[in-house]
C-alpha positions in Angstrom: -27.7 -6.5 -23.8 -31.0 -4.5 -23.2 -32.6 -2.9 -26.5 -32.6 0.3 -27.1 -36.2 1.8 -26.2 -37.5 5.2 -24.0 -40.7 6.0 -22.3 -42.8 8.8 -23.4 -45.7 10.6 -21.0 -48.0 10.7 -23.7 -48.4 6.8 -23.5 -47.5 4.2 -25.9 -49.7 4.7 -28.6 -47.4 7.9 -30.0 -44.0 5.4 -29.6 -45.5 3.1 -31.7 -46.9 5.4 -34.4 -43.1 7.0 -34.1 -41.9 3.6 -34.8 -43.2 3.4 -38.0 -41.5 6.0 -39.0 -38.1 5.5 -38.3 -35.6 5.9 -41.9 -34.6 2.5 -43.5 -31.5 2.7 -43.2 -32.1 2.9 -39.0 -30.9 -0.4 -37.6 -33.5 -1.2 -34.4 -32.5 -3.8 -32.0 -34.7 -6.7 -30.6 -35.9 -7.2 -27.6 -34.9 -10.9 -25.9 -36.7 -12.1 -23.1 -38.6 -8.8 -22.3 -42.1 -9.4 -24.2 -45.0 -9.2 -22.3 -46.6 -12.1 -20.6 -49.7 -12.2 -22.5 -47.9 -11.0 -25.7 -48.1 -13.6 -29.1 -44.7 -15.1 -29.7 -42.6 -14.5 -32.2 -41.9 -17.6 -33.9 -39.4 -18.4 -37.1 -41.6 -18.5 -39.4 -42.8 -14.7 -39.0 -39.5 -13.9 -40.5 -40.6 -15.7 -43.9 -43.9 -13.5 -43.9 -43.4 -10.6 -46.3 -45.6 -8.6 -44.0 -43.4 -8.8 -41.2 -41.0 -5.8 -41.0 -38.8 -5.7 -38.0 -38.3 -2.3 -38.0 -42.1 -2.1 -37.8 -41.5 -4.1 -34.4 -42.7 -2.0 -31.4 -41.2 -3.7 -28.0 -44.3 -2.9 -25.2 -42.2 -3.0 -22.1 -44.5 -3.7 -19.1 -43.7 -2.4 -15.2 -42.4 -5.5 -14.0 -38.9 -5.8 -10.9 -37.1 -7.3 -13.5 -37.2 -4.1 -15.6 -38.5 -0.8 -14.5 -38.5 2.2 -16.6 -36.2 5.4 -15.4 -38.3 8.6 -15.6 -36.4 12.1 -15.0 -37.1 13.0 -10.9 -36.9 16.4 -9.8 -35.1 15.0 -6.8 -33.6 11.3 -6.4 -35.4 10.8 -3.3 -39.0 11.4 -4.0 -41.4 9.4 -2.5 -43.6 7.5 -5.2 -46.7 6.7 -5.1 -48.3 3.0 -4.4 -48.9 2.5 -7.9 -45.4 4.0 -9.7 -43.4 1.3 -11.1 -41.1 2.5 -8.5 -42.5 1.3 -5.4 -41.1 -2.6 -5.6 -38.3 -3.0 -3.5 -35.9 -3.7 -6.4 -37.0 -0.9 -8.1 -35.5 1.3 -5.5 -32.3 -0.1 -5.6 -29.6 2.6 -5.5 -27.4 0.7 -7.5 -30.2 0.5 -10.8 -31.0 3.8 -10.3 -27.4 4.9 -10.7 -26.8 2.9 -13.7 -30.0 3.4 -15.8 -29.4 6.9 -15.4 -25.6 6.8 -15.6 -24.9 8.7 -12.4 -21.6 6.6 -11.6 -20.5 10.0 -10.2 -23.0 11.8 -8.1 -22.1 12.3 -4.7 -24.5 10.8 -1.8 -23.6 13.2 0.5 -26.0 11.5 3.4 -23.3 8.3 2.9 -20.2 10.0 2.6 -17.9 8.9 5.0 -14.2 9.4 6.1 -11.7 8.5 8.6 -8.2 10.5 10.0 -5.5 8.8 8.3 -3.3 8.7 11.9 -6.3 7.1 13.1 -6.5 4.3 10.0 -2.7 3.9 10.5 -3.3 2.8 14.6 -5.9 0.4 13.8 -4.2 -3.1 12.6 -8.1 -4.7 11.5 -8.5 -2.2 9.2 -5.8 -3.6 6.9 -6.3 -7.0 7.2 -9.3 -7.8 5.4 -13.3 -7.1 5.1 -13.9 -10.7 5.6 -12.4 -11.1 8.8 -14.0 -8.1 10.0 -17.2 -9.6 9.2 -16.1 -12.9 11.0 -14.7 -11.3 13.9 -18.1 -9.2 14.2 -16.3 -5.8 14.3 -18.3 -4.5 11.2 -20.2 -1.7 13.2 -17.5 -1.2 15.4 -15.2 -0.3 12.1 -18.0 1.5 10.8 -17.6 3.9 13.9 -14.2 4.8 13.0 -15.5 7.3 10.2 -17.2 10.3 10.3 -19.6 12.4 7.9 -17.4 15.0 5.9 -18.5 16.8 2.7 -14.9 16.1 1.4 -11.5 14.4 1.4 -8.1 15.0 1.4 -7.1 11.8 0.4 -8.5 8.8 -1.3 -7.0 5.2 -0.5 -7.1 3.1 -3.7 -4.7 -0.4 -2.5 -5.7 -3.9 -3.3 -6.7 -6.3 -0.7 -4.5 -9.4 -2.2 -1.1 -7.7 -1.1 0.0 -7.4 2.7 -1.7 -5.0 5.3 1.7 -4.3 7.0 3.3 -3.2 4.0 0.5 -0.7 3.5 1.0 0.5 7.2 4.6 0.9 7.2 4.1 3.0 4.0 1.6 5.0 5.6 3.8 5.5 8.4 6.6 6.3 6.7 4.8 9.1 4.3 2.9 10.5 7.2 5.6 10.3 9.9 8.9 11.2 8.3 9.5 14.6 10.4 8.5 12.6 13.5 11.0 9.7 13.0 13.9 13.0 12.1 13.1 15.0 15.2 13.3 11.6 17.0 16.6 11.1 15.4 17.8 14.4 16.2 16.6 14.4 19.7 17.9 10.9 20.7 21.6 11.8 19.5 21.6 14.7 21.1 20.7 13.8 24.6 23.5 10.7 24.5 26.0 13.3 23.7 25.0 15.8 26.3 25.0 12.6 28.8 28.6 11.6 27.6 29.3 14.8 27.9 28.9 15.6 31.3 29.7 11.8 32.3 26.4 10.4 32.8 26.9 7.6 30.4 30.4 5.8 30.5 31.8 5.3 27.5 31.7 1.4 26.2 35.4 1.1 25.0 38.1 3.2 26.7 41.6 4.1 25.3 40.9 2.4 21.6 44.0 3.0 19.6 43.2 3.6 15.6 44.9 4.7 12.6 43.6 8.1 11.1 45.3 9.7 8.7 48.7 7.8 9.1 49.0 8.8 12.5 47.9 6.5 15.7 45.5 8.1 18.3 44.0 6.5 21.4 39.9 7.5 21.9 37.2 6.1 24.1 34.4 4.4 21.8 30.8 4.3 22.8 27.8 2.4 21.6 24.7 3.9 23.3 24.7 6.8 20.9 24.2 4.4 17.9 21.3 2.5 19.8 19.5 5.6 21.7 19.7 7.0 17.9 17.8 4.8 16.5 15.4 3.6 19.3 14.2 7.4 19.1 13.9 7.5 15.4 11.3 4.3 15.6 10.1 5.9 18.6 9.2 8.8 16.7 8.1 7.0 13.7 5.6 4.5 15.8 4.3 7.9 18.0 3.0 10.3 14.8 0.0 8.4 14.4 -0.9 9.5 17.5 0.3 13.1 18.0 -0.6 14.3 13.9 0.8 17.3 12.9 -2.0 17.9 10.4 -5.6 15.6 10.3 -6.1 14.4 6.8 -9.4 12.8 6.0 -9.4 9.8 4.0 -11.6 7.7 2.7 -10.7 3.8 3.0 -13.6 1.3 2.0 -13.0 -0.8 4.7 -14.2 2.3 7.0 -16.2 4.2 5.5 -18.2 1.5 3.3 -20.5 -0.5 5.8 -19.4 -4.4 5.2 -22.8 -5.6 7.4 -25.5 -4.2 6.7 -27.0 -4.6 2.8 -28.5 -1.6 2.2 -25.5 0.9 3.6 -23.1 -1.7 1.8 -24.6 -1.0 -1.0 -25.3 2.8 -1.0 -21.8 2.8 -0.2 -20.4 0.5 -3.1 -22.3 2.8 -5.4 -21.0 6.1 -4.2 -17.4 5.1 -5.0 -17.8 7.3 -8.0 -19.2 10.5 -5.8 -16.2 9.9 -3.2 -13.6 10.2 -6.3 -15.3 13.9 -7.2 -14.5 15.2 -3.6 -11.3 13.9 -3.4 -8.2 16.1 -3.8 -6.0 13.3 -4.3 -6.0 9.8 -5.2 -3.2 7.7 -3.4 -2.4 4.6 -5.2 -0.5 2.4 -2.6 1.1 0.1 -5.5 1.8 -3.3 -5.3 2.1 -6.3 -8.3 -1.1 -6.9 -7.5 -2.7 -3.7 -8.3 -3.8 -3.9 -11.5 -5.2 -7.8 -11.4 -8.4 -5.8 -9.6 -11.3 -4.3 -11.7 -11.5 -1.9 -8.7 -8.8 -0.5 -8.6 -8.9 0.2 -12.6 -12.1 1.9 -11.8 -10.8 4.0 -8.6 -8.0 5.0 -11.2 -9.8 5.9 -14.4 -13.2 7.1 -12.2 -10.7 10.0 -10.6 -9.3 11.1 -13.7 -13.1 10.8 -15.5 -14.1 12.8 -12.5 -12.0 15.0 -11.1 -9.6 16.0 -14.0 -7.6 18.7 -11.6 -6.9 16.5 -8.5 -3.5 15.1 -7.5 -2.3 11.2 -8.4 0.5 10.1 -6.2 1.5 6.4 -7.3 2.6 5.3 -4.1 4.5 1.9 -4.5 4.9 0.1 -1.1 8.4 -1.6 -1.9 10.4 2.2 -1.8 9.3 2.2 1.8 10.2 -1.3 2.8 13.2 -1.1 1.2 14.2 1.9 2.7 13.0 0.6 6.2 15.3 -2.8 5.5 18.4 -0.7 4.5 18.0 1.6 7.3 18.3 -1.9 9.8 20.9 -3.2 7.5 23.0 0.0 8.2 21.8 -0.1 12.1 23.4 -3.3 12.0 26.7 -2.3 10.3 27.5 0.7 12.8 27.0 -2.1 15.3 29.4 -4.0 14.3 31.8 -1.6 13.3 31.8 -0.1 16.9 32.3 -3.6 18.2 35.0 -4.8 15.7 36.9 -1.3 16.6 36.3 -1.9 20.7 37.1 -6.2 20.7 39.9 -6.8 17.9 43.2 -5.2 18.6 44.9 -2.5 16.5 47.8 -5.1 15.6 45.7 -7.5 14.4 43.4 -5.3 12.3 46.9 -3.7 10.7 47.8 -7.6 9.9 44.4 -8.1 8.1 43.7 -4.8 7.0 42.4 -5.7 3.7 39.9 -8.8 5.3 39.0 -6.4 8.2 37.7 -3.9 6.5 36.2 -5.9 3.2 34.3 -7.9 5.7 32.8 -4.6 7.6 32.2 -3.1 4.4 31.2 -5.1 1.5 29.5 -8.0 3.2 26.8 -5.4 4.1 25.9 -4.3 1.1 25.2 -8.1 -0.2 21.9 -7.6 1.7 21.8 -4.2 0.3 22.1 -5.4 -2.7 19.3 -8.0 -2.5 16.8 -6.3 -1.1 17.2 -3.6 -3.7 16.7 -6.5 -6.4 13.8 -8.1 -4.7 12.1 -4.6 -4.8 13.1 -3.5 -8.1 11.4 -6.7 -9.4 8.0 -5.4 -8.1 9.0 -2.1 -10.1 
C-alpha cells in the first residue's frame, strides 16, 4: 500500500514544517521502499531513540518511473515539458494517470469505439476468443469492424469462459424475433395458397380419422409443417442482415484494440467512460459470469456510473431452451402427420391408448430435460 502523502507548489520545505504540526492523536503511515537513494536508513534501533518521533517523519518522495507525482492539469493531454516528472514513458501511462487521479469513469472520447449489433451477430470470430484473434492475425481487421460514436445503445458485458454460439443464438433470437414471426407467417401462408389452388399435392390422400365421434376422410399434407418452419429460421438467420433498427454496441473484442499496446491499453482503461454513455447494460448470463472480476466491474461500474440506465439480465439458457423446444415440437408435428398418413385407422382404434401416449408424452421427456438442464444454470 502507498503512504498517504501530497505535493505542494510551494516546495517541500512548507510540507515538512506542516508535518510537525500534525495533532497526536493523527495516525501517519510509513513509507516502504520509497526513500530516496541517497537518503540515511532507518534502522531498528532509531525506534529506541527518544528523539525519534514518527509522526515527525517527513517522506521526501523523489521524481523517479516507479512513482511520479499527480499534479491537477488544466487538460489531460498537455504536453510537458522535458524536465516535468511527466515526460518518462511510464509516467504517461493512461492507465496511472487514471488511477492516481481516480478517473475510472471519464470518457476518452478519441477511443470510444462501437460496432452494429447485426453486424457483431454475422461475424462468428468475434465470439470465439481474443486469443485466437490474435493467433489468427485478424486483430486489425476486427478492429475495423467499429466505428467512432459519442455513445451507445447497448453495452455487451458476457464472459469469455462460456460458449460463443450460445451468445449468438441469444443475440439472434432478442434482435430477430419479428423476423423469424413474419417468416413464420409468410411461409404458412404461401403453402396454403399453393394447396389451395393445386400447386402442391397433398402428401396423404383420403386419411380416415375420428373427430368428435364421427369418422371423416381428409387429405394430409406435410410441406406446410416443413415450409413453416424453414421460413421461420430463414427469417431468424436473415435479420442480421436486413436490421430493422441499428443499435450501437460496444463489445471489447471490437472495439478494444487486442494488438497494439498502447490502444489496448487506452481501451482497457476507458471501460469505465464506455459504461457513462451507455443506455443499457446487457448482461448475457451464463454460470460463469460472476467467476470474472470483469464482469463484477462492468456491473457495479454501470450502476456507479450511470444510475438511470437500463439492466437487462440476459441469461443465454431461456433462448437455447426455447430454440431446443421449438425443434422438439418441429419434430413432434412430424411425426404426428406421419403416424396419421402410414398407420391405419383400425389399428390406431386397437391401440388408442399406446398411439397416442407414444405421440404425446414421449416428447415431452425431452421437454422435460432440457427444461431441467437449463433450470440448473438458473
Amino acid at each position: 500500500m502507498f503512504p498517504s502523502f501530497h505535493f505542494c507548489k510551494a516546495g517541500a520545505d512548507c510540507c515538512c514544517r506542516a508535518a510537525a504540526d500534525v495533532p497526536a492523536e493523527v495516525v501517519q503511515s510509513e513509507g516502504r521502499g520509497l526513500e530516496r537513494p541517497n537518503a540515511p536508513p532507518i534502522s531498528e534501533d532509531d525506534g529506541d531513540d527518544p528523539q525519534f518521533d514518527v509522526r515527525n517523519l517527513s517522506l521526501e518522495i523523489s521524481y523517479s518511473d516507479q512513482l511520479a507525482p499527480i499534479e491537477e492539469h488544466s487538460e489531460l493531454g498537455s504536453q510537458e515539458s522535458a524536465g516535468s516528472p511527466f515526460a518518462s514513458p511510464s509516467c504517461r501511462s493512461v492507465g496511472w494517470r487514471k488511477m492516481m487521479t481516480m478517473r475510472h469513469m471519464e470518457i476518452d472520447f478519441e477511443i470510444l469505439r462501437g460496432i452494429p449489433l447485426h453486424r457483431a451477430i454475422r461475424q462468428p470470430e468475434l465470439w470465439t476468443s481474443p486469443n485466437e484473434i490474435c493467433r489468427a492475425n485478424r486483430a486489425a481487421q476486427v478492429w475495423d469492424l467499429s466505428t467512432r460514436v459519442s455513445s451507445l445503445d447497448i453495452f455487451l458485458s458476457h464472459s469469455w469462459k462460456s460458449k460463443g454460439r450460445w451468445k449468438v443464438l441469444a443475440l439472434l433470437m432478442q434482435t430477430g424475433w419479428l423476423h423469424g414471426l413474419l417468416g413464420w407467417s409468410i411461409g404458412v401462408a404461401v403453402m396454403l395458397c399453393l394447396r389451395a389452388f393445386d400447386m402442391v399435392s397433398d402428401t396423404w390422400k383420403n386419411i380416415d380419422l375420428i373427430a368428435s365421434g364421427r369418422q371423416i376422410t381428409t387429405n394430409l399434407s406435410i410441406w406446410t409443417v416443413i415450409f413453416a418452419e424453414v421460413s421461420m429460421m430463414l427469417g431468424l438467420c436473415l435479420s442480421p442482415y436486413t436490421p430493422l433498427k441499428t443499435q450501437m454496441c460496444f463489445l471489447d473484442v471490437a472495439c478494444i484494440h487486442q494488438n497494439e499496446l498502447e490502444l489496448f491499453e487506452r481501451g482497457l482503461y476507458s471501460i469505465g467512460g464506455c459504461l457513462s454513455v451507455a443506455k443499457e447494460l446487457r448482461v448475457l448470463y451464463s454460470p460463469e459470469y460472476l467467476s470474472s472480476l470483469w464482469c463484477w466491474f462492468e456491473l457495479v461500474g454501470f450502476r456507479k456510473a450511470n444510475p438511470e440506465g437500463k439492466l437487462v439480465l440476459a441469461p443465454l439458457f431461456i433462448e437455447r431452451s426455447a430454440a431446443i423446444c421449438a425443434l422438439i415440437e418441429f419434430c413432434f408435428a412430424i411425426l404426428i402427420n406421419v403416424a396419421l398418413g402410414y398407420a391405419p385407422i383400425g389399428a390406431r382404434q386397437a391401440n388408442v391408448i399406446f398411439f397416442y401416449l407414444a405421440l404425446f408424452f414421449l416428447p415431452m421427456v425431452f421437454v422435460v430435460h432440457t427444461m431441467r438442464c437449463s433450470y440448473r444454470e438458473k
